[in-house]
Backbone bond lengths (Angstrom), bond angles and torsions (degrees), N, CA, C in turn:
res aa  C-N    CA-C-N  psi(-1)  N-CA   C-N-CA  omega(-1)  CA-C   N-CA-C  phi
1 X - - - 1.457 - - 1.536 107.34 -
2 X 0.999 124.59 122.06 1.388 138.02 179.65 1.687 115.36 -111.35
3 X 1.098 93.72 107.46 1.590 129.86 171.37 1.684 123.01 -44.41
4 X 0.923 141.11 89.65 1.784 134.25 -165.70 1.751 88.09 -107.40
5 X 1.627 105.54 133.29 1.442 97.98 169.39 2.191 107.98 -88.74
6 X 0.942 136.52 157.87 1.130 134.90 -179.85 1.814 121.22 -39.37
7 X 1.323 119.32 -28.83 1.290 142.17 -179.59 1.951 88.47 -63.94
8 X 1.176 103.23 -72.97 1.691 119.22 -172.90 1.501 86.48 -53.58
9 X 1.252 141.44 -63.22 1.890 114.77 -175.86 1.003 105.84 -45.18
10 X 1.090 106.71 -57.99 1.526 101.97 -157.21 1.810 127.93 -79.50
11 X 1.409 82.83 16.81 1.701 98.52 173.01 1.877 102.90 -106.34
12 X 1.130 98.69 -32.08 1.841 117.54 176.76 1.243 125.00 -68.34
13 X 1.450 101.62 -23.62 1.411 131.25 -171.45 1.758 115.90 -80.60
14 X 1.647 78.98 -67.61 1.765 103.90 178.18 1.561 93.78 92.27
15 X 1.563 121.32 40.98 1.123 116.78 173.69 1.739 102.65 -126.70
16 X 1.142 108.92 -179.15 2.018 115.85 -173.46 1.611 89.18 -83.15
17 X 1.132 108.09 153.01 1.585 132.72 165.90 1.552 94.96 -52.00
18 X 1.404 134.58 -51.45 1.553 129.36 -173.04 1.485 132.77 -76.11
19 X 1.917 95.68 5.28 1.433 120.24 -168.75 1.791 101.26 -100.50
20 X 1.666 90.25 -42.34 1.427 92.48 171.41 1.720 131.21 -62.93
21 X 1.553 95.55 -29.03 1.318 111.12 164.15 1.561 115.30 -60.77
22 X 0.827 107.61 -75.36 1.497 111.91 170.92 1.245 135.90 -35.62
23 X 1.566 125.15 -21.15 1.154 153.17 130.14 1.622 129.49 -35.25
24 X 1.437 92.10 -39.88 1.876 99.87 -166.00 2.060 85.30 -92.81
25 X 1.446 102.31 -35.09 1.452 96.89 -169.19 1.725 109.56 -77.40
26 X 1.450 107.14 -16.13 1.589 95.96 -177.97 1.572 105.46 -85.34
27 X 1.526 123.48 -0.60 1.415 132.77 -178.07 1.436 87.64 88.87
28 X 1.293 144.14 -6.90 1.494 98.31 169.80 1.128 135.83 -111.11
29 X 0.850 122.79 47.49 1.959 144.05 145.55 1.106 104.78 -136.73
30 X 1.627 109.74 112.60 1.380 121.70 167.74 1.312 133.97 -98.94
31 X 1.358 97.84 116.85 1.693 122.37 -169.04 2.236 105.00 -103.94
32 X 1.457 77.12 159.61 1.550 102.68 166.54 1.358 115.38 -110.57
33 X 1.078 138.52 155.00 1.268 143.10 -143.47 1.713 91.43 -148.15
34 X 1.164 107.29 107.70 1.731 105.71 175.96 1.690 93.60 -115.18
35 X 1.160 113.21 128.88 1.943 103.37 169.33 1.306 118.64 62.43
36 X 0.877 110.43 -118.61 1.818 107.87 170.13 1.389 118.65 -117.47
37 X 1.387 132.08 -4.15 1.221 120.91 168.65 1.396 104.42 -127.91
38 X 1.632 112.91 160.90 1.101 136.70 -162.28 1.453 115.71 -104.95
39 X 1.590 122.82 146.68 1.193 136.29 -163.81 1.546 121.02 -114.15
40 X 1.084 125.18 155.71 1.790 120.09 178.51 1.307 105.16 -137.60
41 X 1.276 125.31 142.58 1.317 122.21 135.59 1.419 142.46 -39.84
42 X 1.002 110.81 135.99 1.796 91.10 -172.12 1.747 101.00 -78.85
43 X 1.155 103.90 -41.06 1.781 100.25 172.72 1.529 107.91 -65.41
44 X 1.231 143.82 -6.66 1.283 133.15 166.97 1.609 117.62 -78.45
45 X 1.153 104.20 19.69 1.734 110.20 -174.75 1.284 124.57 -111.03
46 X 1.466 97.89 -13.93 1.319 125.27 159.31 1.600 116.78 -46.48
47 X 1.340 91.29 -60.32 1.867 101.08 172.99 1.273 116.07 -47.80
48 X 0.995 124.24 -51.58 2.172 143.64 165.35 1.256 122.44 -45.86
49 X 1.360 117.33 -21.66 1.539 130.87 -156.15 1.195 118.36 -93.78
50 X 1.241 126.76 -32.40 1.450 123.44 162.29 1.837 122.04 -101.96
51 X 1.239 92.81 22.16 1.516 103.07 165.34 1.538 121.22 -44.10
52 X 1.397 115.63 174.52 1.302 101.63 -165.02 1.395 73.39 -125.72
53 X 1.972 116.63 142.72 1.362 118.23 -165.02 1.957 92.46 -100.56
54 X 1.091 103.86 165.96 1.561 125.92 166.88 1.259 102.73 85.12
55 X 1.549 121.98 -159.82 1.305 132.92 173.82 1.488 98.02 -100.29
56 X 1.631 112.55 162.54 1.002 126.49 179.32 1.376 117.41 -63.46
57 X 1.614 125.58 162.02 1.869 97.80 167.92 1.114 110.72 -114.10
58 X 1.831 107.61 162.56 1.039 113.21 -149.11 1.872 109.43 -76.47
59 X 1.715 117.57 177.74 1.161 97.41 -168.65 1.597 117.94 -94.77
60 X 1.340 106.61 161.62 1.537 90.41 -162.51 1.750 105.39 -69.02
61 X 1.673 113.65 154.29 1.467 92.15 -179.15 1.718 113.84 -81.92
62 X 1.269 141.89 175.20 0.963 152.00 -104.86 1.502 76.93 -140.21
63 X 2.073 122.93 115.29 1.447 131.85 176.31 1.866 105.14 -72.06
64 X 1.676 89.81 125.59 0.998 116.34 168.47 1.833 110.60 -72.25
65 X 1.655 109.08 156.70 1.372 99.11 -166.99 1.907 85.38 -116.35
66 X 1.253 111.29 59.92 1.600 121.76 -162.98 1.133 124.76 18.65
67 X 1.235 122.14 13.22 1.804 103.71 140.79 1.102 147.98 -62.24
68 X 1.421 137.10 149.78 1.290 112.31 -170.41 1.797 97.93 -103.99
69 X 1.471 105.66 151.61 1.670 99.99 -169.84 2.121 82.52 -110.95
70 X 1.081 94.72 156.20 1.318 139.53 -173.39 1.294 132.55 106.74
71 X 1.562 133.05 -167.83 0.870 152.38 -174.28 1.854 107.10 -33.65
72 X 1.725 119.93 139.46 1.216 110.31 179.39 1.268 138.05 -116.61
C-alpha cells in the first residue's frame, strides 16, 4: 500500500492543495489523517480521476417572448 501525502495528489491531480482538501472533506477521496496531515491511497485516486473539472455552468436563463413583464 503506498501512501501519497496530499501535496503528491495534488501534483498527480493537477489540482490546488485546497481542492484536494475539499475532496477528502466532501467524502470523496478517502484519506487517513495521522497528526495533522492527511494521507491517500494511491489506488484511491482512481475514484477522483475521471471527475469532471471546473464548476458547473450556469443555467441558461429562461427565453423571453419580448415582452417586458412588470408594472404598466
Amino acid at each position: 500500500m503506498n501512501l501519497l501525502t496530499t501535496n503528491e495528489v495534488a501534483e498527480r491531480l493537477g489540482v490546488t492543495l485546497p481542492r484536494v482538501h475539499a475532496l477528502i472533506r466532501d467524502g470523496r477521496l478517502p484519506a487517513e489523517k495521522m497528526g495533522r496531515d492527511f494521507f491517500i491511497k494511491e489506488s484511491d485516486l482512481k475514484l477522483v480521476e475521471n471527475r469532471k473539472t471546473g464548476r458547473p455552468p450556469k443555467a441558461k436563463p429562461a427565453q423571453s417572448n419580448g415582452k417586458k413583464k412588470g408594472k404598466k
